[in-house]
C-alpha positions in Angstrom: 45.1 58.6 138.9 48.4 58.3 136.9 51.7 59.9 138.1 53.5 62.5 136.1 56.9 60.7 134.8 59.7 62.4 133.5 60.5 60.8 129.9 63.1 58.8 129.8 66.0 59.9 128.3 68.0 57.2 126.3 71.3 57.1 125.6 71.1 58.1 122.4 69.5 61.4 123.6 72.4 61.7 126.1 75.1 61.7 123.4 72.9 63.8 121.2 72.8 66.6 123.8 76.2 65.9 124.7 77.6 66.6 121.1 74.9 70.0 120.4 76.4 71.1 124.2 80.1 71.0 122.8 79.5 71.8 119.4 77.8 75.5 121.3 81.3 75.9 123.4 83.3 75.5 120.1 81.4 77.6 118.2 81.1 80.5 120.8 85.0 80.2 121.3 85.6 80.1 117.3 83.4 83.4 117.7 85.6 84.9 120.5 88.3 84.0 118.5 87.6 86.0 115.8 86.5 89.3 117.8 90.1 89.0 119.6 91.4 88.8 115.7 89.4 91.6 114.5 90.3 93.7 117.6 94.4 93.0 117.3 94.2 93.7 113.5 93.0 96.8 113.9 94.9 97.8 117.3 98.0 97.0 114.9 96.7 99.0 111.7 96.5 102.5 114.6 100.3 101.2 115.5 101.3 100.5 112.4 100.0 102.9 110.2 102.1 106.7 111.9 105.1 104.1 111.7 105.0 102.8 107.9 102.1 105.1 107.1 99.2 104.2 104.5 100.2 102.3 101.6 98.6 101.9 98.2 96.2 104.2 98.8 94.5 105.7 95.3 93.2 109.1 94.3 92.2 110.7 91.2 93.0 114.2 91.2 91.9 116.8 87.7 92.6 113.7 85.3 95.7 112.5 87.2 95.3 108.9 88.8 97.5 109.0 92.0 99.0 106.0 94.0 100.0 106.3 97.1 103.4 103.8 97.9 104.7 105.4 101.4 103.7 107.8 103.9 106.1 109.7 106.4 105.0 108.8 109.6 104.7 112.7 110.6 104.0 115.2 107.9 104.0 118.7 108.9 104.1 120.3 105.8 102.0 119.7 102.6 103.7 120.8 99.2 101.6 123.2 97.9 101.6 126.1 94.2 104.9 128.3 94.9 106.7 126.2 97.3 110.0 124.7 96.3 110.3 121.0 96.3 113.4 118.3 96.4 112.2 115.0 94.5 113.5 111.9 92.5 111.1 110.9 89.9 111.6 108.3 87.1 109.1 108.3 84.3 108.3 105.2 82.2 105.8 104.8 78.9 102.6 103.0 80.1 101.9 101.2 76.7 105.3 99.3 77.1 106.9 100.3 80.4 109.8 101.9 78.7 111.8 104.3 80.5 111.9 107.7 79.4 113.8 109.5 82.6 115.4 108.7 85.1 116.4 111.9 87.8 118.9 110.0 89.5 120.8 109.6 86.0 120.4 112.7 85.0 123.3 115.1 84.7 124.8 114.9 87.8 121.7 112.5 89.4 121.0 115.1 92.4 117.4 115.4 92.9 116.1 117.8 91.5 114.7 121.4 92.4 112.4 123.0 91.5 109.0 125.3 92.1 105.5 124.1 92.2 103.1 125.6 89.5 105.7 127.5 87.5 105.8 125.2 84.6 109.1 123.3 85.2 107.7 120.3 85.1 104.2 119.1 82.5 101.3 119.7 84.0 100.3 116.4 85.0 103.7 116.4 87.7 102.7 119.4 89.1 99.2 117.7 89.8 101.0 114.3 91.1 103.3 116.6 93.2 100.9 118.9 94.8 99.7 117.7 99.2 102.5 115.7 99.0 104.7 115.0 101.9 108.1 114.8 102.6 109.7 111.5 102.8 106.2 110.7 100.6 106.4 108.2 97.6 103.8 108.1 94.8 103.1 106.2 91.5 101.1 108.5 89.2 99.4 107.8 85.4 99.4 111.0 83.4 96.9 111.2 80.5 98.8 112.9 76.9 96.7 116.3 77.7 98.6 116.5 81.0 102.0 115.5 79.7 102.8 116.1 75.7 100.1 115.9 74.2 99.3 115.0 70.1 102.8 115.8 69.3 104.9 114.2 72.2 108.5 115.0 72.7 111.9 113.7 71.9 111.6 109.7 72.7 107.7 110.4 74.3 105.4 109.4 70.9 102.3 111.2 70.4 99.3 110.9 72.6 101.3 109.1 74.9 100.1 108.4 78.6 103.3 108.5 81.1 103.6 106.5 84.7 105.9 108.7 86.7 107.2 107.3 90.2 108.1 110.1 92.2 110.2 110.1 95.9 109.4 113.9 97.8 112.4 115.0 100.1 111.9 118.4 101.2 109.8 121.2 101.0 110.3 125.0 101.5 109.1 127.9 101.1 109.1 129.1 97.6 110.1 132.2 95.6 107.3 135.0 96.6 106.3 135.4 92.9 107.7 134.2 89.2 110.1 137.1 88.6 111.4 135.6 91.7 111.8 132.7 90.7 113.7 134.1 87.6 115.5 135.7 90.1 117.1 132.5 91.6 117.2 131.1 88.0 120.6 132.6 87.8 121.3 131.1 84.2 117.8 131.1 82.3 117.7 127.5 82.2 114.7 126.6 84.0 116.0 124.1 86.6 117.7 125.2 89.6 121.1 124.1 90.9 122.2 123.5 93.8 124.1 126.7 94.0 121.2 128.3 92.8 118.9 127.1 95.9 122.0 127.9 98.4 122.0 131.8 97.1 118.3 131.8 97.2 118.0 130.5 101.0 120.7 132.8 102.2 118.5 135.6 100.6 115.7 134.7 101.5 116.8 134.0 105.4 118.0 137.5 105.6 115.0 139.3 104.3 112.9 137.2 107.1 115.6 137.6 109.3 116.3 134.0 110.6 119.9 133.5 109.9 120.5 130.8 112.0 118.3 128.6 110.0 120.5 128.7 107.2 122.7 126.3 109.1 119.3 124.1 109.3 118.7 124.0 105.7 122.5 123.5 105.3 122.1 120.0 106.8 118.9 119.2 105.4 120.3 120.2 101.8 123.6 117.6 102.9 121.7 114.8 103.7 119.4 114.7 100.9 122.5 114.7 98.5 124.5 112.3 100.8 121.1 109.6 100.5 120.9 110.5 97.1 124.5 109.4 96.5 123.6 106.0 98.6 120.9 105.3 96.2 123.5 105.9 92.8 125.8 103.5 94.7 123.1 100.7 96.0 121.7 100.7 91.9 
């Protein structure tokens, strides 16, 4: 009878299986590679993201197309209708990217106080402005029906569609109703001082009863005008 052989196995073959062998090693380590990529990316996106916060994140909110630049890393306190806010925001024509306001230039370039949902602002700002965070920064696109309409205003043309960029530095609790808010208003002009927001606070903390937070709000009101005098000098 005939004996089983192995095959022979020529060089060729040797080399063949050689190369397919280390061709298998380099592809499995490319592969383990990637996976060790994948896995620090994202292990710096959970680091990352409560220090810098979620950039360029967009929403559309009742017509109102919302862009979201910077997140605090910690936000306690959403801005919500009837709370009063502390912003920067510089508005711009979208057809041409003209400016047509600029807070920081503005009178005395303080930022700005006012209340949510009381009509200081158009309608599409009080959209933008609304869950926002202190220390947040948004870019917002306001249709005309949200801003001024068929008949614009001053240098704003008719039917014009407005890109606001808007900085949020504090929120408080607001006046408890609108004749409130006429209260603090102390001179009918619809935009509230810094004098005026001092008298309302002290009133306010001693119908709740928490004087010693006045001191609190003292420094926060300090700092935001000391930063916002940084910016006026940096620009």
């Amino acid at each position: 009878g005939h004996e089983c052989k192995q095959p022979e196995i020529s060089a060729h073959s040797t080399i063949v299986r050689d190369t397919l062998e280390h061709l298998e090693v380099k592809r499995a380590a490319a592969m383990l590679f990637s996976v060790r990529t994948v896995f620090f990316l994202q292990t710096l996106r959970i680091f990352l993201i409560p220090i810098f916060g979620q950039m360029n994140e967009v929403i559309f909110k009742e017509g109102v197309k919302i862009e979201v630049l910077q997140l605090p890393g910690v936000c306690n306190q959403k801005s919500k209708k009837g709370d009063l806010l502390n912003a920067h925001y510089d508005g711009y024509l979208a057809e041409d990217g003209s400016k047509i306001y600029c807070s920081r230039t503005d009178k005395d370039g303080h930022p700005k106080w006012f209340v949510l949902g009381v009509g200081q602002v158009i309608k599409g700002l009080e959209i933008s402005m609304s869950d926002m965070c202190p220390g947040e920064k948004r870019k917002v696109t306001i249709p005309p029906e949200l801003a001024y309409g068929i008949h614009g205003s001053g240098n704003i043309p008719p039917n014009a569609t407005l890109i606001f960029e808007i900085e949020l530095y504090a929120v408080s609790q607001g006046p408890r109703s609108v004749e409130a808010f006429k209260n603090i208003d102390l001179d009918s002009d619809r935009k509230l001082s810094r004098d005026e927001i001092n008298h309302y606070l002290i009133e306010e903390f001693r119908r709740d009863g928490k004087p010693r937070e006045q001191a609190v709000h003292d420094m926060i009101i300090k700092d935001i005008f000391q930063k916002n005098d940084q910016d006026r000098k940096s620009t």
